[in-house]
C-alpha positions as CSV (number, residue, x, y, z in Angstrom):
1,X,0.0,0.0,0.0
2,X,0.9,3.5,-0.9
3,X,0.0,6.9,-0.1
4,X,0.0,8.8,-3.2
5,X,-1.7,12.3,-1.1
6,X,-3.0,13.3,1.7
7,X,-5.6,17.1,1.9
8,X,-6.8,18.2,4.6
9,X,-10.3,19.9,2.4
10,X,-12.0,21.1,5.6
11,X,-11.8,21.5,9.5
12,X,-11.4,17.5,11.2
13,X,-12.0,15.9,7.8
14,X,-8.7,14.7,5.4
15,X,-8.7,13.2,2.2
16,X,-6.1,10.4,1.4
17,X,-5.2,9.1,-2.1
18,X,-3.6,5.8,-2.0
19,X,-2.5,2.5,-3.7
20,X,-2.3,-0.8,-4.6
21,X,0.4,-1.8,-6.7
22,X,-0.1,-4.8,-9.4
23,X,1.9,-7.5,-7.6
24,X,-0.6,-7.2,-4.6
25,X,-3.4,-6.9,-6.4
26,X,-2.9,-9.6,-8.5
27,X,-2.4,-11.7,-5.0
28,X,-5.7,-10.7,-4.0
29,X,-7.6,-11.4,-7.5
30,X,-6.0,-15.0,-6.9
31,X,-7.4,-15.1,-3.6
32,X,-10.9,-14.5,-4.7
33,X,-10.4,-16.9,-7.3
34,X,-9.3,-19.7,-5.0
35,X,-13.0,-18.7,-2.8
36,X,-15.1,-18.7,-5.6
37,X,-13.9,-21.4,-7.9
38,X,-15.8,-24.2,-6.3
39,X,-19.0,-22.5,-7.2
40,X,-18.4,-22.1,-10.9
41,X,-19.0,-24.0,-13.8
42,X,-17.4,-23.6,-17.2
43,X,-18.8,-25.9,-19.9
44,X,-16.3,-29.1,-20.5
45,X,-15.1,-28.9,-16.6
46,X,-16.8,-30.1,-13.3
47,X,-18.0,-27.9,-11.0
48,X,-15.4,-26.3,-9.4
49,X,-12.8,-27.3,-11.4
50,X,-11.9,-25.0,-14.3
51,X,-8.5,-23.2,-13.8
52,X,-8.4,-19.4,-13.4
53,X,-7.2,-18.5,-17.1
54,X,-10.7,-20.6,-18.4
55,X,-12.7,-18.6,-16.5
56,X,-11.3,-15.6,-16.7
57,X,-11.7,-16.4,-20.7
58,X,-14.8,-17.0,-20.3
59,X,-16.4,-14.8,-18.0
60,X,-13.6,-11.8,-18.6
61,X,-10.2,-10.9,-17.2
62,X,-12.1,-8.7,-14.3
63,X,-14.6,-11.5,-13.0
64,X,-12.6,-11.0,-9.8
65,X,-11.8,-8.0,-9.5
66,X,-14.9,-6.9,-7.7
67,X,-14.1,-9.4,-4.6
68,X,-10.4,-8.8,-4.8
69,X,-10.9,-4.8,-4.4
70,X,-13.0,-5.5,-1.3
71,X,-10.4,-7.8,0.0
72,X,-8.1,-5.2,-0.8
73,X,-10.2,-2.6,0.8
74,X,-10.7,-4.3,4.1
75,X,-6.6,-4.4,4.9
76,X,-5.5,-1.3,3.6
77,X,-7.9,1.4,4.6
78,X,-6.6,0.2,8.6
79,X,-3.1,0.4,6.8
80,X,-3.7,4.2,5.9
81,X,-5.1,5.1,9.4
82,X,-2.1,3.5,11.2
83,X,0.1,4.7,9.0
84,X,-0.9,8.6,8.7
85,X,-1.7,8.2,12.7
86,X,-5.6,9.3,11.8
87,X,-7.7,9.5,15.1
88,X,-11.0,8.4,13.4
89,X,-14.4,9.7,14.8
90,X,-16.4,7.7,12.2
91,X,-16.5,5.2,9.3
92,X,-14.7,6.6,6.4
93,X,-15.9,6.5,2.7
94,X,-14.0,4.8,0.1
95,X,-14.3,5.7,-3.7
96,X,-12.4,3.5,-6.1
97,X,-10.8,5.5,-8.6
98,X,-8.8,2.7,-11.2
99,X,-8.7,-0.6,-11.2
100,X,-5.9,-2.3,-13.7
101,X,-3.8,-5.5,-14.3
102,X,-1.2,-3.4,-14.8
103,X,-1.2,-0.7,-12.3
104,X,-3.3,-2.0,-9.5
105,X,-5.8,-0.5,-7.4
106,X,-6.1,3.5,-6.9
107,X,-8.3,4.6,-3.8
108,X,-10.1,7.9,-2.5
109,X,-10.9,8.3,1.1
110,X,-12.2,10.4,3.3
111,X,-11.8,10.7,6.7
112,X,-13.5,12.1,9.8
113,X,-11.1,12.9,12.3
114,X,-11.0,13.9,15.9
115,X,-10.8,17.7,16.5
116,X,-7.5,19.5,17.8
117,X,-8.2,20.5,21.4
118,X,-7.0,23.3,23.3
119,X,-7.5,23.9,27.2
120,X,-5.4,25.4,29.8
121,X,-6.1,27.4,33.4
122,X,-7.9,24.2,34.0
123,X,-6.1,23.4,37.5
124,X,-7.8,25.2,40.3
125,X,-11.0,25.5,39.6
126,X,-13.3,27.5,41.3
127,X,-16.4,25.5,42.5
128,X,-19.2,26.5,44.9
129,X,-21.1,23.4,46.1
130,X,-24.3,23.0,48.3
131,X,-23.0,21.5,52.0
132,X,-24.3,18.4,53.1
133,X,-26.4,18.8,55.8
134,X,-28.6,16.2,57.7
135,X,-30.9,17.5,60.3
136,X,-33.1,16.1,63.0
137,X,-36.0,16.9,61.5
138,X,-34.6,15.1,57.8
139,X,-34.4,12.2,60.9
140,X,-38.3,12.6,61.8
141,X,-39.5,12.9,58.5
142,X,-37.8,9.3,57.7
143,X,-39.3,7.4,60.4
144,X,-43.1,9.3,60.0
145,X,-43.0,7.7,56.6
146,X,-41.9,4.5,58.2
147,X,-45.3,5.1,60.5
148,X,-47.1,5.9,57.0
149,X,-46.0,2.7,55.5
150,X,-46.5,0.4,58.7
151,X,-50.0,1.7,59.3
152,X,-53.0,0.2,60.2
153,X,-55.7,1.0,57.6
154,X,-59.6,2.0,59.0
155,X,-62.3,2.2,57.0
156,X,-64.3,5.7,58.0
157,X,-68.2,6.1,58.0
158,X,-68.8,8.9,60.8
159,X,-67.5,11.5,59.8
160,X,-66.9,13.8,56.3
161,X,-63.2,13.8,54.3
162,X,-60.0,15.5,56.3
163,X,-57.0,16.3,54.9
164,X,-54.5,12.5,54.7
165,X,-57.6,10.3,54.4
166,X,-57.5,8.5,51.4
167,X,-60.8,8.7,49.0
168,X,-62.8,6.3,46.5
169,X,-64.8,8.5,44.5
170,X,-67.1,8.7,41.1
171,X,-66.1,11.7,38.9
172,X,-66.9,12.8,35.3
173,X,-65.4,16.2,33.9
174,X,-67.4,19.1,32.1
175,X,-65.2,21.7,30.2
176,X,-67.6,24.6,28.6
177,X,-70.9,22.4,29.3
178,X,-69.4,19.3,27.4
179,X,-67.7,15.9,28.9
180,X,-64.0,15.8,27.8
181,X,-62.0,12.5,27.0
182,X,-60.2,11.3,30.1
183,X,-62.5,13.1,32.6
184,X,-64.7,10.5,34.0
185,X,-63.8,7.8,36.5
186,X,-65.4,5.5,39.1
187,X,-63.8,4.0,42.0
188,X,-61.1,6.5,41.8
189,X,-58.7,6.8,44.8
190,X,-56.9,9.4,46.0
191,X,-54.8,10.5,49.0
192,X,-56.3,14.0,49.9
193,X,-53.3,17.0,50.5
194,X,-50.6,15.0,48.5
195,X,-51.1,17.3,46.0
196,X,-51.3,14.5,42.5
197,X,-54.4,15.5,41.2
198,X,-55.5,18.9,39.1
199,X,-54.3,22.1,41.8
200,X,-57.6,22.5,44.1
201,X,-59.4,19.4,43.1
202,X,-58.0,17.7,46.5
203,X,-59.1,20.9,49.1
204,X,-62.5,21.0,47.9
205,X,-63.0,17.2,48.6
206,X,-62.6,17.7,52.8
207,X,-65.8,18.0,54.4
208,X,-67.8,15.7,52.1
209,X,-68.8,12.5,53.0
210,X,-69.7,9.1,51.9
211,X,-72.9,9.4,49.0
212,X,-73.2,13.0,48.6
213,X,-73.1,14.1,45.2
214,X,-71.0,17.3,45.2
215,X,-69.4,20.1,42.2
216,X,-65.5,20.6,42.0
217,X,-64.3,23.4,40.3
218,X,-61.1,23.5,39.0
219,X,-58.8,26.1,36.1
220,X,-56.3,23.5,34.0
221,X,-52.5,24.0,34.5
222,X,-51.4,26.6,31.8
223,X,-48.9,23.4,30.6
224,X,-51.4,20.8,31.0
225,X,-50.2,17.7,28.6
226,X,-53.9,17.7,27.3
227,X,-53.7,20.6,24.9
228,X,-57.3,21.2,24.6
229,X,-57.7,21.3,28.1
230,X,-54.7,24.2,29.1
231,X,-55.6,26.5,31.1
232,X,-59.5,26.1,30.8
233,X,-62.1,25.8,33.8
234,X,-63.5,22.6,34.6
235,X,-66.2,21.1,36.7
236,X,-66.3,17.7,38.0
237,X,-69.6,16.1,39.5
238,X,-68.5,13.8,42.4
239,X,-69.9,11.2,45.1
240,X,-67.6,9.7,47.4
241,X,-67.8,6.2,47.4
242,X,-65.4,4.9,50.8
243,X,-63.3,6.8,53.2
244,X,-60.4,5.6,54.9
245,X,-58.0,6.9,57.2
246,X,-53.8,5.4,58.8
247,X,-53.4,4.8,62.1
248,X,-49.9,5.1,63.0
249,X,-48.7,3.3,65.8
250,X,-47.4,4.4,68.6
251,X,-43.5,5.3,68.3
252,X,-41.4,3.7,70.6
253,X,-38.9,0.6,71.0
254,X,-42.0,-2.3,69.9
255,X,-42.4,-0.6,66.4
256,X,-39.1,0.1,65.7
257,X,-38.8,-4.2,66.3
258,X,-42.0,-4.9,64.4
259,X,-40.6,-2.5,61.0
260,X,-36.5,-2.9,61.2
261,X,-33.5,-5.0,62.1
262,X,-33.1,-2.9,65.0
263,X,-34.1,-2.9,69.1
264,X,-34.1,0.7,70.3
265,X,-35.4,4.0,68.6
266,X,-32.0,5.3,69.1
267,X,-30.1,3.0,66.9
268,X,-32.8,3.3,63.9
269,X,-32.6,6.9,64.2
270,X,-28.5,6.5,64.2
271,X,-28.8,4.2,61.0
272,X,-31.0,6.7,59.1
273,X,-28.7,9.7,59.7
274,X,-25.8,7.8,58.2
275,X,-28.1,6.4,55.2
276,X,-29.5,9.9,54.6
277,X,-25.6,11.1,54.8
278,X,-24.6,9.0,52.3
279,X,-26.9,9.9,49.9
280,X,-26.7,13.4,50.2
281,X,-22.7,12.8,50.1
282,X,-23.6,11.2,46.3
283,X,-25.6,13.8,45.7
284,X,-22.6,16.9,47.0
285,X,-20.2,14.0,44.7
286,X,-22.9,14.3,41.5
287,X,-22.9,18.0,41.8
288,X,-18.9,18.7,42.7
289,X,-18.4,16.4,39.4
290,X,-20.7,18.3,36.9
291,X,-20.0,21.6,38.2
292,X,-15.9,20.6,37.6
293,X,-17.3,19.2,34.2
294,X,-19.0,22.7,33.2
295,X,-16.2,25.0,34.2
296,X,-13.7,23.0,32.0
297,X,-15.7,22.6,29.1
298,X,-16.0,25.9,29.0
299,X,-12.4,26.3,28.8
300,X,-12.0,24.3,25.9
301,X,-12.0,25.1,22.7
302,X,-12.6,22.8,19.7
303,X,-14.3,22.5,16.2
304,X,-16.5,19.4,17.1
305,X,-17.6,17.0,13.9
306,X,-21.7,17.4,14.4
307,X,-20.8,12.8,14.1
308,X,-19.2,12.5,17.2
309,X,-22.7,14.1,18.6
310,X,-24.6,11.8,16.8
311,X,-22.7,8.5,17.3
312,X,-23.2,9.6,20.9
313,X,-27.0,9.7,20.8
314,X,-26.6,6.6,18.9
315,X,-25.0,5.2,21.7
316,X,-27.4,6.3,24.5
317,X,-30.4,5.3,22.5
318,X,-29.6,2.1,22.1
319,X,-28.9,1.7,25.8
320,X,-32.0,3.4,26.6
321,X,-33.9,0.8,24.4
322,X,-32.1,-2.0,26.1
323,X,-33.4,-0.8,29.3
324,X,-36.6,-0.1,28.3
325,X,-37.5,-3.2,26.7
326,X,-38.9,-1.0,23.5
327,X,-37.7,0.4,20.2
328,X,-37.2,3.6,19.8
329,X,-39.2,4.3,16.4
330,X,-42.2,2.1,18.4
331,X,-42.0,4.4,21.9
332,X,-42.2,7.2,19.1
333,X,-45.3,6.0,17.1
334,X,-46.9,5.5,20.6
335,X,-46.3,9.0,22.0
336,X,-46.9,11.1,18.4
337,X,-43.8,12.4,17.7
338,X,-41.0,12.0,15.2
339,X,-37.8,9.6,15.7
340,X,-36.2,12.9,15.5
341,X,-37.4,14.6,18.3
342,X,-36.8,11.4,20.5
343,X,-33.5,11.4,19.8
344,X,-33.5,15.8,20.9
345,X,-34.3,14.3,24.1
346,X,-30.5,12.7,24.6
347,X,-28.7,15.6,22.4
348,X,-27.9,18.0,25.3
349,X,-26.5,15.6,27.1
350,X,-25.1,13.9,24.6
351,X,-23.1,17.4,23.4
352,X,-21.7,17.8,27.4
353,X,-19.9,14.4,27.6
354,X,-18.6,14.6,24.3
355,X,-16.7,18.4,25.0
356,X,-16.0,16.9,28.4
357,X,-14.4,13.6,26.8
358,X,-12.8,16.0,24.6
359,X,-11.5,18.4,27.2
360,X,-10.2,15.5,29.5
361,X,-8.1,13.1,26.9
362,X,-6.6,16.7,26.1
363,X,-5.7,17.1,29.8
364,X,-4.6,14.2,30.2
365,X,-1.8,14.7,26.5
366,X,-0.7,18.1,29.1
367,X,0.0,15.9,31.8
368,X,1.4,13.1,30.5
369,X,-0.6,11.0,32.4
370,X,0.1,6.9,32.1
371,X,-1.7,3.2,32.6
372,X,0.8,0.5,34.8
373,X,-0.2,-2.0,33.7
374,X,-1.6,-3.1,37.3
375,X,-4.3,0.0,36.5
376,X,-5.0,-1.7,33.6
377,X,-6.2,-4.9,35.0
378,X,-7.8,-3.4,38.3
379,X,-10.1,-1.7,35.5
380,X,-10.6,-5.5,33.4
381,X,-11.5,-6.8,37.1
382,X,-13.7,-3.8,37.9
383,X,-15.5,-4.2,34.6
384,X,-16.1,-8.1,34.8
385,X,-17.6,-7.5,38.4
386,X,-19.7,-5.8,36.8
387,X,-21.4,-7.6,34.4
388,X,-21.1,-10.5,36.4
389,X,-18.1,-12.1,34.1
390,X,-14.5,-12.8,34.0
391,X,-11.8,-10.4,33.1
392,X,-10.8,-12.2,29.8
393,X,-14.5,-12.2,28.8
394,X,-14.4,-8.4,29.3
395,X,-11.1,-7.8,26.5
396,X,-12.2,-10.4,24.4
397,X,-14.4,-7.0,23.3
398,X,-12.8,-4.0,24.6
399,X,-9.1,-3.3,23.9
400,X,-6.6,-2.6,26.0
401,X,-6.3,0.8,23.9
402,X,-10.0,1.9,24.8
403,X,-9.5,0.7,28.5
404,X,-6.4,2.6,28.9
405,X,-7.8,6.0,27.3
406,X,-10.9,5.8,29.8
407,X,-8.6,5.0,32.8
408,X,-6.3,8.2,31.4
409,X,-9.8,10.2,31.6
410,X,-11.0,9.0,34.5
411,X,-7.2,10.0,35.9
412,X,-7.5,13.6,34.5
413,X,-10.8,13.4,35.9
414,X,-9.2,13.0,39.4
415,X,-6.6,15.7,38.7
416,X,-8.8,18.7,37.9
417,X,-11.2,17.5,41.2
418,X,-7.9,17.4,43.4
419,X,-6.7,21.1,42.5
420,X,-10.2,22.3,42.1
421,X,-10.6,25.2,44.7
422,X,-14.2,24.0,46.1
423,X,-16.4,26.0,48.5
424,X,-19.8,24.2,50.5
425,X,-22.5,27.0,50.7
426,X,-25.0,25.9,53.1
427,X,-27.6,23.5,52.1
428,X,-31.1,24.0,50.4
């Protein structure tokens, strides 16, 4: 293989010009002739058994030549990558531009190409995050849903609806006289003051009681997801069907043995400060990490290929469908709208951790950071603890090139968090 020219026609894209001479290509037309010979018949011959010059007589000199310049195709395009040191970004495309006995095989490709990247003042960063904070009453708020959860349910027949009873009621909607799609129901329950029903539909519900047929009215949510219903008044005729009401026991060291693993009120209250710690601790770590991602991104500057977008929201798409158990183009019939605008859903996101990739293998070239080669297979063992597999199952697919860029990231990663100049504001 030779490169004949290389032209760089635009930003992150270059064109290459290279070739085949005749000695290899007439290797590979051999080649396809030895694959394909057992499948042809030439008059006076058996199957399979006519030499190369009678079927090339036959048939034409190029018979092969189609399968040879694939064969050709497949070896050499990696040849030209490795060789001009091409940091690909997506699949290139090949034109073939002569074909000859003679002269070989002449190639066009083109080539989408990572961008050049350029960050500094990156060290240091300035971040304000919210402090974690875990209060007594966070505490008592934990253990009166444990009550909630654990509580006895009583049916209620004396007295109307109070706010926390939960309701079974008939309702059909009327917006300007006439019954809307959607807006009837019977047997409908509902936990009054939660607040997951239409704003003021739950308030007017206390002080009704069992069989009395009663009006609700109501004025839409301006962004109401039924468009012909935003931001219009509505009136729902009612009749409360059954009323319950939770009765919580009483708090003490029997109810903390009936609902956990512990004796004393004390030591539950102990274990859900440190759970509730913890997650606000992932939560401070979430934030600290995005805000560190924004700041350097916005340090960076690069001409992005709109592909490297794309290929990303490929990528999230298809683990969103594996997730979800549906295809894309079938979640999109189901909820009117276009493939398109499904895919607008990832794109945002998609753009941040492909600057942020950007920004962080770039760091990462600055600092000279390196793999041992123990890093490298902590990272195999982390990944096939993972998925449940072992470590040679794991680079059976993924190289120890890819591994070794995302522990280099993951390394820069750690860097700009280490220097970053962070400051907790007191929590919301």
């Amino acid at each position: 293989m030779e490169v004949i020219s290389t032209d760089k026609k635009e930003t992150n894209v270059v064109e290459v010009e290279f070739r085949i001479n005749a000695e290899e290509f007439e290797e590979a037309v051999q080649s396809a002739f030895l694959k394909k010979r057992k499948n042809i018949t030439v008059p006076g011959f058996r199957k399979g058994k006519a030499t190369r010059r009678m079927i090339e007589s036959k048939f034409g000199e190029s018979t092969f030549y189609e399968d040879a310049v694939n064969g050709i195709y497949k070896t050499a395009v990696p040849d030209v990558v490795d060789e001009l040191e091409l940091d690909l970004v997506d699949s290139p495309s090949v034109e073939v531009l002569s074909v000859s006995k003679d002269d070989g095989v002449s190639f066009k490709a083109r080539f989408v190409v990572k961008p050049e990247v350029s960050i500094s003042d990156y060290k240091g960063l300035n971040v304000e995050i919210s402090k974690v904070e875990v209060t007594e009453s966070d505490v008592d708020a934990q253990i009166e849903k444990m009550r909630g959860d654990n509580a006895r349910i009583l049916d209620v027949t004396d007295r109307p609806v109070k706010n926390g009873d939960a309701v079974t009621l008939d309702f059909e909607g009327f917006c300007e006289g006439e019954a809307f799609e959607g807006g009837a129901a019977r047997d409908f329950k509902i936990e009054v003051g939660k607040g997951n029903f239409i704003p003021g539909f739950e308030e007017q519900i206390v002080g009704k009681s069992i069989g009395e047929d009663f009006e609700i009215n109501v004025t839409f949510p301006e962004d109401y997801h039924a468009e012909g219903l935003a931001g219009k008044e509505a009136v729902f005729k009612c009749k409360i069907r059954e009323i319950s009401e939770k009765e919580l026991a009483e708090l003490d060291d029997e109810f903390v043995k009936d609902v956990s693993e512990f004796d004393t009120l004390d030591e539950l209250r102990g274990d859900i400060r440190s759970k509730l710690r913890e997650v606000g601790e992932k939560i401070h770590d979430v934030a600290l990490e995005r805000e560190i991602a924004e700041k350097t991104v916005s340090l960076m500057n690069a001409d992005i290929p709109e592909v490297m977008f794309e290929n990303r929201i490929d990528e999230m798409v298809r683990d969103w469908s594996y997730r979800h158990k549906i295809k894309p183009g079938d979640y999109a019939d189901i909820n009117g709208i276009t493939i398109e605008q499904f895919r607008d859903n990832f794109r945002e996101i998609a753009e941040r951790q492909v600057k942020f990739r950007l920004a962080l293998e770039k760091i990462a070239e600055l600092e000279g950071i390196q793999v041992t080669e123990e890093e490298l297979e902590a990272e195999y063992d982390k990944m096939a603890k993972q998925h449940d597999t072992k470590p040679e199952n794991i680079r059976a697919v993924i190289s120890s090139d890819a591994v070794t860029r995302d522990v280099k990231t993951e390394k820069a990663f750690q860097l700009l968090i280490d220097s970053a100049e962070i400051t907790e504001k007191p929590g919301q």
